[in-house]
N, C-alpha and C positions, 0 to 999 in steps of 0.2 A: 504494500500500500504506500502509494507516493505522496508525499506533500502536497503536492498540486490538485490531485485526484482529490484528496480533504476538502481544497478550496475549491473545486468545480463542483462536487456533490453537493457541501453545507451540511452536513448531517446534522437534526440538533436544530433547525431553525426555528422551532417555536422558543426555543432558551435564548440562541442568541445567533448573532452573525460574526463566523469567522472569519479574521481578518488575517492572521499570521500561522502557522504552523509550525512546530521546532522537532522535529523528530527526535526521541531518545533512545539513541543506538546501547541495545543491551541490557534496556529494563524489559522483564516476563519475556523473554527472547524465545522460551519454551513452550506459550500460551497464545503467541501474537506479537503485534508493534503497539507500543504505546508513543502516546502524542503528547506536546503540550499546545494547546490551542490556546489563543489571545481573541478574545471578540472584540469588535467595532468599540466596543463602551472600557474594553483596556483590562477588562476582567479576564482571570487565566483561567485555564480548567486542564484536565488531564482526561484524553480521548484514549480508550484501547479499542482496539480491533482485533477481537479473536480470529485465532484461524481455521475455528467451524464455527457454524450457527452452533451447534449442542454444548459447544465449549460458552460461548456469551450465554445461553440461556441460561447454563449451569449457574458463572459467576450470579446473572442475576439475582437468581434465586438462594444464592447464598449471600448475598451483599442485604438482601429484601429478608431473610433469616438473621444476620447480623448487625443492623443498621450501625452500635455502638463501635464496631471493631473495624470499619470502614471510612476513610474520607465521606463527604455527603453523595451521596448518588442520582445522577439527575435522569437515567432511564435509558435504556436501551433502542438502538433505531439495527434492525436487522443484527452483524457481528459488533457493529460500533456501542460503545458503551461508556458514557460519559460521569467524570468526577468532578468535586469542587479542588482545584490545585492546595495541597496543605502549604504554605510556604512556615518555612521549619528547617531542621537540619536530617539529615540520616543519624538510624542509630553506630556507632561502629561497637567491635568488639573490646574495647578499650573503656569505653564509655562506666566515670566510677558513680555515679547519680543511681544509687542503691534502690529510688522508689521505680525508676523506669523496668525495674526489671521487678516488681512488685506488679506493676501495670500492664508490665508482657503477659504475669498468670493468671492476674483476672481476663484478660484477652484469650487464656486457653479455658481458664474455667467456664466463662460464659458461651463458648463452643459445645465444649463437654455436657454446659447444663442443657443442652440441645435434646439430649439423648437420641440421635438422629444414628442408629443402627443399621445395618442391611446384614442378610443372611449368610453373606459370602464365608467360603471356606477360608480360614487363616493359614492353613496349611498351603493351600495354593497361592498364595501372597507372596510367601515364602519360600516355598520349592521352585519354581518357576526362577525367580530371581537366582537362586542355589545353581540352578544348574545350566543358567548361562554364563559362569562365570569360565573363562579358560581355563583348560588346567596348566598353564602355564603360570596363572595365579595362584590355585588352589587344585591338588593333586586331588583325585578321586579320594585316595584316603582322607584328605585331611577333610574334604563336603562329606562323608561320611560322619564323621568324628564332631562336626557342627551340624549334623542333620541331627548326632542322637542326642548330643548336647540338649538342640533345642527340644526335641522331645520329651524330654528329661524333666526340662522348666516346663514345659507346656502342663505339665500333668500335676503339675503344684499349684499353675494359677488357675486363674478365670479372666477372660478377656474379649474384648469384639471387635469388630472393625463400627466406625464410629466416624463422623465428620469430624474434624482435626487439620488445627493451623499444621498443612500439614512441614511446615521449613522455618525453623523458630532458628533464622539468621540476620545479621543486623541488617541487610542492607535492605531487606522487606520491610521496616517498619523508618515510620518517619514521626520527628517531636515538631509540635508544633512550639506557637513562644509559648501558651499556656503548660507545655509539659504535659499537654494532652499525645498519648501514642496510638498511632495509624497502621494498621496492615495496608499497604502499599502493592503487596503483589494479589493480583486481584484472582491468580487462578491459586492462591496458596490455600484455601480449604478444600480439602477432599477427603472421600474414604478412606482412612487407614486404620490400623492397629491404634487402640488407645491410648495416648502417649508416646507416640512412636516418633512427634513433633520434636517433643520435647526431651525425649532421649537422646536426640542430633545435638541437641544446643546444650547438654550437662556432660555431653562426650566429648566435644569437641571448640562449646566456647567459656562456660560458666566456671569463676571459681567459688569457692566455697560462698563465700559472704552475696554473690550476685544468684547462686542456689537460693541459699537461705531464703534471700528477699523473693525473688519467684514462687519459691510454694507458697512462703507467706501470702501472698494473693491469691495464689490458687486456690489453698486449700481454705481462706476467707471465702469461696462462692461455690465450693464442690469438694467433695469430700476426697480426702487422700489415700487412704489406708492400705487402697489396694495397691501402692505404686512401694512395695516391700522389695528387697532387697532380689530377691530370685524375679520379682515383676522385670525390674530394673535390666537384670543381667537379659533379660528373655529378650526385649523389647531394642535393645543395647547391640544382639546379635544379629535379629533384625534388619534396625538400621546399617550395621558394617556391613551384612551381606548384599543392602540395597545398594548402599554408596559405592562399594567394590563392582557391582552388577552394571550400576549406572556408568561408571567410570570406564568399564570393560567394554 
C-alpha cells in the first residue's frame, strides 16, 4: 500500500480529510503497513492496513473487546483501520519507572479477565512448532527429551488457550505524557496458551523488581495462583520452542 494510493482513496472521510501520509517502515510488519496520517485541520492519526480482510476484522473486534488497552479507535473502512496518534514516547527495555510495568499487568489482567477460550488442542500448538525446528538446531533426541519434559509439566497443571497480549515487548506499547500505557501493535492479541505473553517478557526482559511490579497489577485485576512454578517452566518451554521455530 503506497502513500499516494492513501491520498487518492481518502479512507476515513466522514472523520477527516487527509492531507499528508508518513509511512512507518517496520511497525506490525507481520500484520500489515501502518501509517501516520495528518488531516487538513493538522490532527495526526495512525492508519493500519491489514493484509487480509479477516486479519482487520479480527483486530476490530478485539480493539471493540478492549477499548482500555488501545489508542482511541475511530473504525474500520474494509482492511484500513484507523487510531487516534498517542504522541508519547516508546516503552524501551531499560525503562526504570517501576509503575509502567504495574500498568503492563493490569493491560494482561484485563485481557485475561476476558475469559475468551476456544477449544483448540494445546498439544498441537506445541508439537507442530517442535517439529519444524531443524535438526541442525535441535537433534531428534534432544525434541524428544522437551517433548517428554513438556508432558511431564502438562500433567501437573491446568491451562487453555485464551486471548493474550500475545508479545509483552517494549516497542509494542507507547507512554503517553499522562503515563497512560498503549498497546501499539494492533495484531498483538491472539489465541494462545495463558500466559505464554508474558513468559517472553520474564524470560527475556524483566528483572526482579520490574517482575515484582507487573504481577502487582496483574494479580490486582485476576487472580494469580495458577502461574506456580512448574506453570512457569511449562509455559517458558513453550515460548523457547516458539521463538527457536519462528527464528528457524
Amino acid at each position: 500500500m503506497k502513500e499516494e494510493e492513501i491520498l487518492s482513496q481518502q479512507p476515513f472521510r466522514r472523520i477527516l480529510r487527509i492531507a499528508k501520509v508518513n509511512s512507518l517502515l517496520g511497525i506490525n510488519s507481520l500484520s500489515g503497513d501502518t501509517f501516520q496520517v495528518i488531516g487538513s485541520d493538522k490532527k495526526i492519526y495512525k492508519l493500519h492496513y491489514a493484509d487480509k480482510l479477516s486479519e482487520a476484522k479480527q483486530v476490530e473486534n478485539n480493539v471493540l473487546l478492549f477499548p482500555q488497552i488501545f489508542p482511541k479507535f475511530h473504525g474500520r473502512e474494509g482492511r484500513y483501520l484507523l487510531f487516534d496518534w498517542i504522541e508519547g514516547r516508546m516503552l524501551t527495555k531499560e525503562d526504570k519507572d517501576l509503575s509502567i510495568y504495574k500498568k503492563l499487568g493490569e493491560l494482561c489482567a484485563d485481557v485475561h479477565n476476558s475469559n475468551q477460550c476456544i477449544g483448540q488442542d494445546i498439544d498441537s500448538y506445541f508439537v507442530k512448532r517442535l517439529k519444524s525446528i531443524p535438526d541442525r538446531i535441535l537433534s531428534q533426541n534432544e525434541k524428544i527429551k522437551v517433548e517428554e519434559k513438556y508432558a511431564e509439566l502438562k500433567e501437573k497443571i491446568k491451562t487453555d488457550i485464551v486471548l493474550d497480549i500475545n508479545d509483552i515487548h517494549a516497542k509494542n506499547f507507547v507512554i503517553d505524557k499522562n503515563q497512560n500505557v498503549y498497546l501499539v501493535d494492533e495484531g498483538g492479541v491472539n489465541h494462545v496458551i495463558k500466559g505464554l505473553g508474558f513468559a517472553k517478557a520474564f524470560l527475556s526482559w524483566f528483572n526482579e523488581e520490574q517482575r515484582k511490579s507487573f504481577w502487582e497489577g496483574y494479580t490486582a485485576k485476576h487472580e494469580g495462583d495458577y502461574f506456580d512454578k512448574d506453570y512457569e517452566t511449562f509455559v517458558t518451554i513453550v515460548e523457547c520452542v516458539r521463538a527457536i521455530s519462528f527464528r528457524a
